[in-house]
DSSP file (Angstrom, degrees, kcal/mol; ACC not computed):
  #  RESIDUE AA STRUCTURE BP1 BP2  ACC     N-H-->O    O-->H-N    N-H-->O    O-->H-N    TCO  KAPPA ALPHA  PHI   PSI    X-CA   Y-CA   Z-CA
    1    1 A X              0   0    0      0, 0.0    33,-0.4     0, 0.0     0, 0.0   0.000 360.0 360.0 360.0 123.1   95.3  114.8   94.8
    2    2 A X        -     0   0    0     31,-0.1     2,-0.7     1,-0.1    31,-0.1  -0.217 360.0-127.9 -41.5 121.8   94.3  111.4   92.8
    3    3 A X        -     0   0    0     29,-0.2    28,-0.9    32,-0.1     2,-0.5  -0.857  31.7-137.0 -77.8 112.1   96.5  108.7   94.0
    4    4 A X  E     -A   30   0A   0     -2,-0.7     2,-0.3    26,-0.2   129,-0.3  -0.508  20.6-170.4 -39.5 110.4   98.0  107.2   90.7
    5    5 A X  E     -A   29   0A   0     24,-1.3    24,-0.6    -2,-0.5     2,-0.4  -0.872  19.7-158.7 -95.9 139.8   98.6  103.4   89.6
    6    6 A X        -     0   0    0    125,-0.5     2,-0.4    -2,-0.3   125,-0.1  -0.942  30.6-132.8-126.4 146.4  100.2  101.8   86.9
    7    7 A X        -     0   0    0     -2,-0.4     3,-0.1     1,-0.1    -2,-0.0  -0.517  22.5-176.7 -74.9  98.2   98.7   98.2   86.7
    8    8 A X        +     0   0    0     -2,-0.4     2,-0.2     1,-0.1    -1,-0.1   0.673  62.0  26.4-103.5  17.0  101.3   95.7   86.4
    9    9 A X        -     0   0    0     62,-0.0     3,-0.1    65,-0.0    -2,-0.1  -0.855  61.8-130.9-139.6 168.9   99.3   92.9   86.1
   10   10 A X  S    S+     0   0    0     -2,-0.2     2,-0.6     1,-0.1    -3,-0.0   0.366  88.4  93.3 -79.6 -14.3   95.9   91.5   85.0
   11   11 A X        +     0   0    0     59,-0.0     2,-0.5    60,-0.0    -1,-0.1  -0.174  56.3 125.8-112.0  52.5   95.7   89.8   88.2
   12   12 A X  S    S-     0   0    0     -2,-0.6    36,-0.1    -3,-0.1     5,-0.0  -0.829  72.5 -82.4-120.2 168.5   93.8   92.1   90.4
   13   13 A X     >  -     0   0    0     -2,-0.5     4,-1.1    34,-0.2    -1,-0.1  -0.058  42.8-127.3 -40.9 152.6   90.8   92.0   92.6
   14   14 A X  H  > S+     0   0    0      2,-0.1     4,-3.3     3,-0.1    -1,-0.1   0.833 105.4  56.0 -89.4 -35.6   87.6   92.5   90.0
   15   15 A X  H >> S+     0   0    0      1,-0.2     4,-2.2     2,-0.2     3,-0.9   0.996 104.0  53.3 -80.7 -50.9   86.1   95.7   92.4
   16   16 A X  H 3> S+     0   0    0      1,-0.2     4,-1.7     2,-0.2    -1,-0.2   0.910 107.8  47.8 -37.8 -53.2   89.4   97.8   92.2
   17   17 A X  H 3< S+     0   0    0     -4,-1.1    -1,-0.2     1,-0.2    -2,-0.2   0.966 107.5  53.6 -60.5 -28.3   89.4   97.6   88.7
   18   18 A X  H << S+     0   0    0     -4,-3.3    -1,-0.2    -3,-0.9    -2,-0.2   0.970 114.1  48.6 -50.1 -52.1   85.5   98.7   89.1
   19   19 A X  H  < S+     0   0    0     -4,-2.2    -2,-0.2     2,-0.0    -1,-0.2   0.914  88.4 100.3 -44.4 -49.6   87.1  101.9   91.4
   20   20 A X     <  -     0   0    0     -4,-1.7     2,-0.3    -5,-0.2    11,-0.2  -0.091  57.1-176.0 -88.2 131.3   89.4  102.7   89.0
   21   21 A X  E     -B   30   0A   0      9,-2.3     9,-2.0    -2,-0.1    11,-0.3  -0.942  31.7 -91.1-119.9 155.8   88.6  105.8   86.6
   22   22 A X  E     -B   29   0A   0     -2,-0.3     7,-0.2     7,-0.3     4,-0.1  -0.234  15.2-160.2  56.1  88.3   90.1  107.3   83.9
   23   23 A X        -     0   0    0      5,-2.2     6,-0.1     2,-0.3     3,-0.1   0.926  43.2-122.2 -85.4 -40.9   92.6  110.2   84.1
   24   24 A X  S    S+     0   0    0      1,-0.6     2,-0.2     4,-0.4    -1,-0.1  -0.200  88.1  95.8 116.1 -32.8   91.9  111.2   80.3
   25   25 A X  S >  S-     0   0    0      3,-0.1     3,-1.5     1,-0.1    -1,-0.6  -0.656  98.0 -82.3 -81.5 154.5   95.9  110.7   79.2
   26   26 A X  T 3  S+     0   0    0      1,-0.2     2,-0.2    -2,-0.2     3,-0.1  -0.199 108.1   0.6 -57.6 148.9   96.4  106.9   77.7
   27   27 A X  T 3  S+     0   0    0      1,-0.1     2,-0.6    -3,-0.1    -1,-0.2   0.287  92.1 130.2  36.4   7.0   96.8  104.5   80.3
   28   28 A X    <   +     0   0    0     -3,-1.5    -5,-2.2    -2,-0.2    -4,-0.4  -0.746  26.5 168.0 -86.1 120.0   96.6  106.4   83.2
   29   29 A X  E     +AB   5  22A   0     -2,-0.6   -24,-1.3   -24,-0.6     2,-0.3  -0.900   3.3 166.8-118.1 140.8   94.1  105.3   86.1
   30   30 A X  E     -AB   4  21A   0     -9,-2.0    -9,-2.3    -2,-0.3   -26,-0.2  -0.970  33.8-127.3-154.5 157.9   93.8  106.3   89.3
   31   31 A X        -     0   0    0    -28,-0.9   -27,-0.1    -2,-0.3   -11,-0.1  -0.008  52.9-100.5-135.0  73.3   91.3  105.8   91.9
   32   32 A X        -     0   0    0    -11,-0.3   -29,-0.2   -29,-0.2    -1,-0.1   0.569  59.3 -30.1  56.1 152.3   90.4  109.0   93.0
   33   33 A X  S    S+     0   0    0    -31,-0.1     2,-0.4     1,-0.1   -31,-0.1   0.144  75.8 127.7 -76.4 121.2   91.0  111.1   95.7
   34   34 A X        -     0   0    0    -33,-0.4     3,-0.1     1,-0.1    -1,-0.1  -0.955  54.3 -65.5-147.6 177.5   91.8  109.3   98.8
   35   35 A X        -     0   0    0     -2,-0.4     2,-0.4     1,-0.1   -32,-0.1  -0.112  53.4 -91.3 -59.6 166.1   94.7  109.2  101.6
   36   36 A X        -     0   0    0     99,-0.1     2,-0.3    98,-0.1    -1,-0.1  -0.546  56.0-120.2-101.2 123.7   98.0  108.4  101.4
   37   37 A X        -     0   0    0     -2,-0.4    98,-0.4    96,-0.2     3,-0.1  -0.701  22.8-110.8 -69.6 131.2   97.9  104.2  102.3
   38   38 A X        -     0   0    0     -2,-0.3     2,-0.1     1,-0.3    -1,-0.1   0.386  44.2 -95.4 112.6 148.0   99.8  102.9  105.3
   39   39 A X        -     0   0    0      1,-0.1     5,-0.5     7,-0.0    -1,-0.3  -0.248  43.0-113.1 -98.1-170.3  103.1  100.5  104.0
   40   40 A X  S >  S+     0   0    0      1,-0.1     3,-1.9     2,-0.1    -1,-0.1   0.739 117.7  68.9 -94.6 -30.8  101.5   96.7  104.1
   41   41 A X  T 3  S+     0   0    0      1,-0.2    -1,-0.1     2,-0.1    20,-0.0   0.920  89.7  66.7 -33.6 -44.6  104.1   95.8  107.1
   42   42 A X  T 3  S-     0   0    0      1,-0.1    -1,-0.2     3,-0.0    -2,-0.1   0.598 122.5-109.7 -59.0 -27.8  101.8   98.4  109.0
   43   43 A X  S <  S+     0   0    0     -3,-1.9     8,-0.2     1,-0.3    -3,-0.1  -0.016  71.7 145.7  98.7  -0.2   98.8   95.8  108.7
   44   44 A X        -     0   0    0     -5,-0.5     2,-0.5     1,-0.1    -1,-0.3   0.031  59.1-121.5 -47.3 176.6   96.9   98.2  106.0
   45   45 A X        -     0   0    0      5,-0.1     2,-0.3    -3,-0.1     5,-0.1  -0.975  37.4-153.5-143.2 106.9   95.0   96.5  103.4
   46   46 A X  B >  S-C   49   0B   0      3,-0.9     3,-1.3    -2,-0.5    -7,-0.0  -0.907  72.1 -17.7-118.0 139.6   96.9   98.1   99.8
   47   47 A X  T 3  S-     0   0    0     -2,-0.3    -1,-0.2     1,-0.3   -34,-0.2   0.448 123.5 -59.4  32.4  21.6   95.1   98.3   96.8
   48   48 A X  T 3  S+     0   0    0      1,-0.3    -1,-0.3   -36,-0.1     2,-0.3   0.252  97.6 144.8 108.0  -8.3   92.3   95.6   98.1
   49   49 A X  B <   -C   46   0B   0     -3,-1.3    -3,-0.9     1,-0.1    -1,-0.3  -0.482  60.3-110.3 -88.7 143.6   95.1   93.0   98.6
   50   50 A X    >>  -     0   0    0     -2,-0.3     3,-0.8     1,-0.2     4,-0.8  -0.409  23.7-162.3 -66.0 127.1   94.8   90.6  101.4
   51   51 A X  T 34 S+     0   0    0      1,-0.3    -1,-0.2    -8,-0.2     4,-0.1   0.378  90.2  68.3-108.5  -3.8   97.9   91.4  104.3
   52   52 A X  T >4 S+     0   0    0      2,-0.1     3,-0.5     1,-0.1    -1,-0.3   0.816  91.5  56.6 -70.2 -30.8   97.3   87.9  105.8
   53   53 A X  T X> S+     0   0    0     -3,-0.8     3,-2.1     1,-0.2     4,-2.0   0.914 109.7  46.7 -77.7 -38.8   98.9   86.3  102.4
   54   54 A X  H 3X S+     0   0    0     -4,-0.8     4,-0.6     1,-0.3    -1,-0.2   0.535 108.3  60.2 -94.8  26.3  102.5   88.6  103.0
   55   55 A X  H <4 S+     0   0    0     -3,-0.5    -1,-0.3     2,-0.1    -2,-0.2   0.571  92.6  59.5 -89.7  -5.4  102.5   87.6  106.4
   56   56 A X  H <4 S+     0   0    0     -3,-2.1    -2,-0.1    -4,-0.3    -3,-0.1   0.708 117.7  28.7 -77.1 -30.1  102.6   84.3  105.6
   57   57 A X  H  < S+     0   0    0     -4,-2.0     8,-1.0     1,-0.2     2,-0.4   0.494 111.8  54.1-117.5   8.8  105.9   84.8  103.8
   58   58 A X     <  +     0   0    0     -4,-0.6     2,-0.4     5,-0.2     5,-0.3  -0.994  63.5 169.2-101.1 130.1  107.7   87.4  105.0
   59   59 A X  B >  S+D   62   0C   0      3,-2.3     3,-3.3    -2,-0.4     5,-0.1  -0.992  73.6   5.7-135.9 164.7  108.4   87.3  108.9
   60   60 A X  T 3  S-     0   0    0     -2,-0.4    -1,-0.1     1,-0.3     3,-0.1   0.834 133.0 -65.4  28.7  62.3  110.6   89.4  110.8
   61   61 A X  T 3  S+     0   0    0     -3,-0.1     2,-0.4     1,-0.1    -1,-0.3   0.484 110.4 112.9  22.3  35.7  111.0   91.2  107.5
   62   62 A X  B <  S-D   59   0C   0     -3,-3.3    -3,-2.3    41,-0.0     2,-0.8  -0.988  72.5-113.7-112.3 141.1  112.7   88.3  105.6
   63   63 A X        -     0   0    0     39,-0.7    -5,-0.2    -2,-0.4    -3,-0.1  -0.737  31.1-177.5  10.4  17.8  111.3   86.4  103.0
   64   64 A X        -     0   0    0     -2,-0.8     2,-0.3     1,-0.2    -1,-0.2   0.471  69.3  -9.1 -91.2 -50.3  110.7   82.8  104.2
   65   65 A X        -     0   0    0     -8,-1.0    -1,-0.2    -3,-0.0    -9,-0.0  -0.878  67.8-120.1-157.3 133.6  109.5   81.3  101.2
   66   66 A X        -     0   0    0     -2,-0.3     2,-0.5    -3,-0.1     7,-0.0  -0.257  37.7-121.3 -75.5 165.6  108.4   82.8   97.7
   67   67 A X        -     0   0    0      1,-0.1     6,-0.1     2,-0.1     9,-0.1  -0.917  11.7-144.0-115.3 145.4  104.8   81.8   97.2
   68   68 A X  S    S+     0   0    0     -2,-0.5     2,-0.9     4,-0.1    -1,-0.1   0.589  82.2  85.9 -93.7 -26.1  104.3   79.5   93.7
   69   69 A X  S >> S-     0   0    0      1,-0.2     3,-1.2     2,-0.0     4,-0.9  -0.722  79.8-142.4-107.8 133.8  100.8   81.2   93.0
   70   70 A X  H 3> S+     0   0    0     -2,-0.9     4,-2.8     1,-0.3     5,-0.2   0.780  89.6  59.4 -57.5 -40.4  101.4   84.5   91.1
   71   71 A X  H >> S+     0   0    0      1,-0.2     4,-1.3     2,-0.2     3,-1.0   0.979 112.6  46.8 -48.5 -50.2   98.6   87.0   92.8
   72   72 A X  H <> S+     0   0    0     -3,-1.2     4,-0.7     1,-0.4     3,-0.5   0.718 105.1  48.8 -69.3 -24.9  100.3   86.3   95.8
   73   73 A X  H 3X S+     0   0    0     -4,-0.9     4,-1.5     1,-0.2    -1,-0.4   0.704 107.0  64.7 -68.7 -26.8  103.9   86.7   95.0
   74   74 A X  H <X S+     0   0    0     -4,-2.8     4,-0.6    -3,-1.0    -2,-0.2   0.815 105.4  46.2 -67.5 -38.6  102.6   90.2   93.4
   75   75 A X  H  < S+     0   0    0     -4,-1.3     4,-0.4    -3,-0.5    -1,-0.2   0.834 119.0  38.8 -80.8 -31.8  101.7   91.0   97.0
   76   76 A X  H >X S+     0   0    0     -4,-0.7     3,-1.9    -5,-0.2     4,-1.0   0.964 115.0  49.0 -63.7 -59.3  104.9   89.9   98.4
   77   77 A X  H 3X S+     0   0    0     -4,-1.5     4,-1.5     1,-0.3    -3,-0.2   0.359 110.2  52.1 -99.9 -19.2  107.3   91.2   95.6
   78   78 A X  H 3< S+     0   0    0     -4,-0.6     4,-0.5     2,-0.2    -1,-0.3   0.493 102.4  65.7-103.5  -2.1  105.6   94.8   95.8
   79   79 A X  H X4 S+     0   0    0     -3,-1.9     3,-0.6    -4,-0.4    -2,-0.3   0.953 112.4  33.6 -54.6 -60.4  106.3   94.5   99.8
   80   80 A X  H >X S+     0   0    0     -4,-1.0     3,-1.3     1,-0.3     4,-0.8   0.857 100.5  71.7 -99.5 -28.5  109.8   94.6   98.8
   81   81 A X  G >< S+     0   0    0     -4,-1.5     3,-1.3     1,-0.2    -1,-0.3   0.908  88.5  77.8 -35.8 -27.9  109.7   96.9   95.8
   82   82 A X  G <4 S+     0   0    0     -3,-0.6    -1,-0.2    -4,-0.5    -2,-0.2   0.740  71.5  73.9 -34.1 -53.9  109.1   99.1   98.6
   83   83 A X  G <4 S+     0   0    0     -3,-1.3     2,-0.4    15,-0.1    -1,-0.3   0.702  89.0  77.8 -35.8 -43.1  112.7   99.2   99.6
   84   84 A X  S << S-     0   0    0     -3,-1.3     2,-0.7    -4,-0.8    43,-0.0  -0.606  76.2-125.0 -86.5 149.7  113.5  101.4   96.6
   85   85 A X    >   -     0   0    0     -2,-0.4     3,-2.4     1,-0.0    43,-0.3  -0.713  29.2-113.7 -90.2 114.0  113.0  104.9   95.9
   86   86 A X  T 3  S+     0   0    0     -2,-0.7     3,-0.1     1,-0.3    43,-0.1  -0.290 104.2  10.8 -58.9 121.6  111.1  106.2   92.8
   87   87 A X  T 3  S+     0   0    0      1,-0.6    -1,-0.3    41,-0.2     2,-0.2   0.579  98.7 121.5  97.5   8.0  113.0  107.7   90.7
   88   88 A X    <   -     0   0    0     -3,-2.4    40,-0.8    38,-0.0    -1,-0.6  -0.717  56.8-129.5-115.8 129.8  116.3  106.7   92.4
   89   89 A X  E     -E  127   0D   0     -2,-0.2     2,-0.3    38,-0.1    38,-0.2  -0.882  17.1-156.7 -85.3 145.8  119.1  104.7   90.2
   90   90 A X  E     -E  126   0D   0     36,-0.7    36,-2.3    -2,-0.3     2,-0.3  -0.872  11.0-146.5-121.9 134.3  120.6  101.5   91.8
   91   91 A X  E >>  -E  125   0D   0     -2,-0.3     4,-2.3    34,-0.2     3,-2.2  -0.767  39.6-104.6-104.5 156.1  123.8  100.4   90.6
   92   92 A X  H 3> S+     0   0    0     32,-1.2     4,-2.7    -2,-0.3    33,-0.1   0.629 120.5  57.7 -51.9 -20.8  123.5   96.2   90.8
   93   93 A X  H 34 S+     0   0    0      2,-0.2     4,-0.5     1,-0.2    -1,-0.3   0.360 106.6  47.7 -95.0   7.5  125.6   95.8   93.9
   94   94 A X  H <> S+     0   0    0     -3,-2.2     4,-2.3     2,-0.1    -2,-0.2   0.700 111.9  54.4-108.5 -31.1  123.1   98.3   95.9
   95   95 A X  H  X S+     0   0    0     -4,-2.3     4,-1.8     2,-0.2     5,-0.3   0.970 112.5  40.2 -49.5 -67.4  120.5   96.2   94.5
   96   96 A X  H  X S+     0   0    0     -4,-2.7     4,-3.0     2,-0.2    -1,-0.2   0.791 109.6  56.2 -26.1 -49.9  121.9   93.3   95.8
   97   97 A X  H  > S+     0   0    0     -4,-0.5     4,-0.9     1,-0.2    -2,-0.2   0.914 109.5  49.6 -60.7 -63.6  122.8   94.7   98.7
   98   98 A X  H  X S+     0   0    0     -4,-2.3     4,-0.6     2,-0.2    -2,-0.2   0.758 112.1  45.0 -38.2 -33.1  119.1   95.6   99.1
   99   99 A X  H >X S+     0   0    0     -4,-1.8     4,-2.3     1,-0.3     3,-0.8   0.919 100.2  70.9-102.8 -54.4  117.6   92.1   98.4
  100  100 A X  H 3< S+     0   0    0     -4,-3.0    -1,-0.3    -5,-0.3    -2,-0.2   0.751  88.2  62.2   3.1 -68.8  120.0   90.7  100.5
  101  101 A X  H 3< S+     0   0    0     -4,-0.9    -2,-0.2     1,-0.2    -1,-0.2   0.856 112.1  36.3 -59.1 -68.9  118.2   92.2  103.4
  102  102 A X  H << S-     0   0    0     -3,-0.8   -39,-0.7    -4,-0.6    -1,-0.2   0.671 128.4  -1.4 -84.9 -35.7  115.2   90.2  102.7
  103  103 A X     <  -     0   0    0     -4,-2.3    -1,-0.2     1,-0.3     6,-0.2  -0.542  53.1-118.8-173.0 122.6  116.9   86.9  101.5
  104  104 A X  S    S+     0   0    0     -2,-0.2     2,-2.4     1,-0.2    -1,-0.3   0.558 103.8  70.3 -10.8 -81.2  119.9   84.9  100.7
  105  105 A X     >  +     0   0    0      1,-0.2     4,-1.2    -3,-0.1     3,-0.4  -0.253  53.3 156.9 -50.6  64.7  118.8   84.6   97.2
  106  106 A X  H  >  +     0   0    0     -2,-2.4     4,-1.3     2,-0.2    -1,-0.2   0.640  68.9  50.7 -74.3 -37.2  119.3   87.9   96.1
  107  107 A X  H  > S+     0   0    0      2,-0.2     4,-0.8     1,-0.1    -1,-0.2   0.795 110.6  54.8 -66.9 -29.2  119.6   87.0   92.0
  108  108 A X  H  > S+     0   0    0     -3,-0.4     4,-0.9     2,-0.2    -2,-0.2   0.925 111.8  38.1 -78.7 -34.0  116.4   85.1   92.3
  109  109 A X  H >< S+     0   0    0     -4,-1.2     3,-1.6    -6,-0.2    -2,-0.2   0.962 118.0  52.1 -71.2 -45.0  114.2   88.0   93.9
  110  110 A X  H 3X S+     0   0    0     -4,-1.3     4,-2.0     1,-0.3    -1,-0.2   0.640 105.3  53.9 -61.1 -35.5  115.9   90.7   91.6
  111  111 A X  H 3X S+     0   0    0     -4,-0.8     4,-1.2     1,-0.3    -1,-0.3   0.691 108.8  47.2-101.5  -2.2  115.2   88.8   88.6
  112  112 A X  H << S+     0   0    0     -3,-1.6     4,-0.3    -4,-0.9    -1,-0.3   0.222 111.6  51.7 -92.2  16.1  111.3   88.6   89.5
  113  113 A X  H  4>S+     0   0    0     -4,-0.2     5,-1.3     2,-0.1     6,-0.2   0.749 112.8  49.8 -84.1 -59.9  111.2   92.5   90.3
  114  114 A X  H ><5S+     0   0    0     -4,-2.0     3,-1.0     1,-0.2    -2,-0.2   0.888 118.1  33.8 -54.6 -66.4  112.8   92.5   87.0
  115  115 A X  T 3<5S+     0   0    0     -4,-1.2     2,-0.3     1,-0.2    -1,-0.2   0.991 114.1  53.9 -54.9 -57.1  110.2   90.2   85.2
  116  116 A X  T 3 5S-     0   0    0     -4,-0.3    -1,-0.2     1,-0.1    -2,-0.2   0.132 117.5-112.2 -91.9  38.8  107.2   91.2   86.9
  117  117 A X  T < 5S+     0   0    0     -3,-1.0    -3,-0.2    -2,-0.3    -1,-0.1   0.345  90.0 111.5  77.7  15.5  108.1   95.2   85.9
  118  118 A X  S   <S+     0   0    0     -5,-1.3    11,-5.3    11,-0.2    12,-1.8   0.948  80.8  35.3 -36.8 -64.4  108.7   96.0   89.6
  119  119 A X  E    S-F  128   0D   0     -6,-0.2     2,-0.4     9,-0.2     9,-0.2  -0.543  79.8-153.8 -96.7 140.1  112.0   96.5   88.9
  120  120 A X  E     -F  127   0D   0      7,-1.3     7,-3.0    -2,-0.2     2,-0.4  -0.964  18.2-157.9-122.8 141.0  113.7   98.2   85.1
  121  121 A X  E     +F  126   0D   0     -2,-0.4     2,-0.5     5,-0.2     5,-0.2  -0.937  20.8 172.0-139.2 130.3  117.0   97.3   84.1
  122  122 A X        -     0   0    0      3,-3.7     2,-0.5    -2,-0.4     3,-0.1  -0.777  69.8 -44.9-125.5 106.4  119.3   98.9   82.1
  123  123 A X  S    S-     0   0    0     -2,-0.5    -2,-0.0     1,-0.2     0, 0.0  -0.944 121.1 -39.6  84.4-114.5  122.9   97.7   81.7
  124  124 A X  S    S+     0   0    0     -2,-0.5   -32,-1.2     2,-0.0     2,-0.6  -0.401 120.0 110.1-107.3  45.7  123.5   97.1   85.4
  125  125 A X  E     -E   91   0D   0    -34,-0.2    -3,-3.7    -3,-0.1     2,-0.3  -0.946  49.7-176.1-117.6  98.2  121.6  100.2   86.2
  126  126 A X  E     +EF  90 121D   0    -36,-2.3   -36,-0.7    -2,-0.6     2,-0.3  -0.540   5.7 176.3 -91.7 146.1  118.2   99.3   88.0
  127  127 A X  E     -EF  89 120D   0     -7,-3.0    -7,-1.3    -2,-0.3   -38,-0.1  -0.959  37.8 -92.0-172.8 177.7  115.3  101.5   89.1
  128  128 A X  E     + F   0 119D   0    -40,-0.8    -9,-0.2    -2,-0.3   -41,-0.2  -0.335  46.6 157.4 -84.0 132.9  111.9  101.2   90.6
  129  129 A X        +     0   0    0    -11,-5.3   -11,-0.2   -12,-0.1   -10,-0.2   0.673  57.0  18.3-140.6   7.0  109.2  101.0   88.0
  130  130 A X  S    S+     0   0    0    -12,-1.8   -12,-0.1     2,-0.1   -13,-0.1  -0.289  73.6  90.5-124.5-153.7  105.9   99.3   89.4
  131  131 A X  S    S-     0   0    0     -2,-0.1  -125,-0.5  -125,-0.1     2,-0.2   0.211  82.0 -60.6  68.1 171.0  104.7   98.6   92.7
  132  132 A X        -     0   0    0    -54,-0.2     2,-0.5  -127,-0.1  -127,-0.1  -0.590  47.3-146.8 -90.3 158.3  102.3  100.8   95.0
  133  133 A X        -     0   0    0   -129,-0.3   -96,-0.2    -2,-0.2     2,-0.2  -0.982  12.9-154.5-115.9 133.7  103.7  104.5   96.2
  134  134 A X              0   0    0     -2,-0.5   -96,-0.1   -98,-0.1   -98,-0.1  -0.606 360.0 360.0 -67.3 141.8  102.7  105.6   99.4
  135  135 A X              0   0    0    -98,-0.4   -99,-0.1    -2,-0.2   -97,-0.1   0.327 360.0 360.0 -11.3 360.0  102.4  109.2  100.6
């Protein structure tokens, strides 16, 4: 079965976007049938992105310091999208609760899930809307 993506940036590696073909419905990509990828914790290599960069900022799964250039917070920030379940609602204090887990600053990560489409919010009703999905 075609592992899916949806692209939430411009800022990926130039040969993935070379992998990626064409489902035939608008905006749908995927790049083609392969195994279900290994979480990044695991040491796997997701979607071509480097697993030395979120080991530099997260240890002993917290957060240590968000990283100021954006590819690399993309690698971090889809680390912890992880934590949610697609297709699962999060009321804000279970979001919290979640982000928590990873770092004091729980408003600041929430509201870059938010921005960088990780994250949907509607009202105080969150859910997962980026990031990679595993098997």
């Amino acid at each position: 079965m075609p592992v899916v993506i949806r692209v939430v940036s411009h800022d990926i590696q130039p040969s993935l976007v070379a992998s990626l073909k064409h489902s035939g419905q608008e905006g749908h990509w995927h790049t083609g049938d392969v195994a279900p990828r290994p979480r990044l914790e695991d040491g796997a290599n997701v979607l071509g992105m480097d697993t030395d960069v979120l080991g530099r900022f997260v240890q002993d799964g917290r957060l240590v310091v968000m990283p100021t250039k954006r590819s690399k917070r993309l690698i971090v920030l889809d680390h912890i999208a992880q934590a949610f379940e697609p297709g699962r609602t999060y009321a804000e204090y279970d979001v919290n609760r979640v982000l928590h887990g990873f770092h004091d600053d729980y408003a600041a990560l929430r509201r870059y899930l938010v921005d960088e489409q990780f994250l949907t919010r509607e009202g105080n009703v969150y859910w997962r809307s980026g990031g990679t999905v595993t098997g």
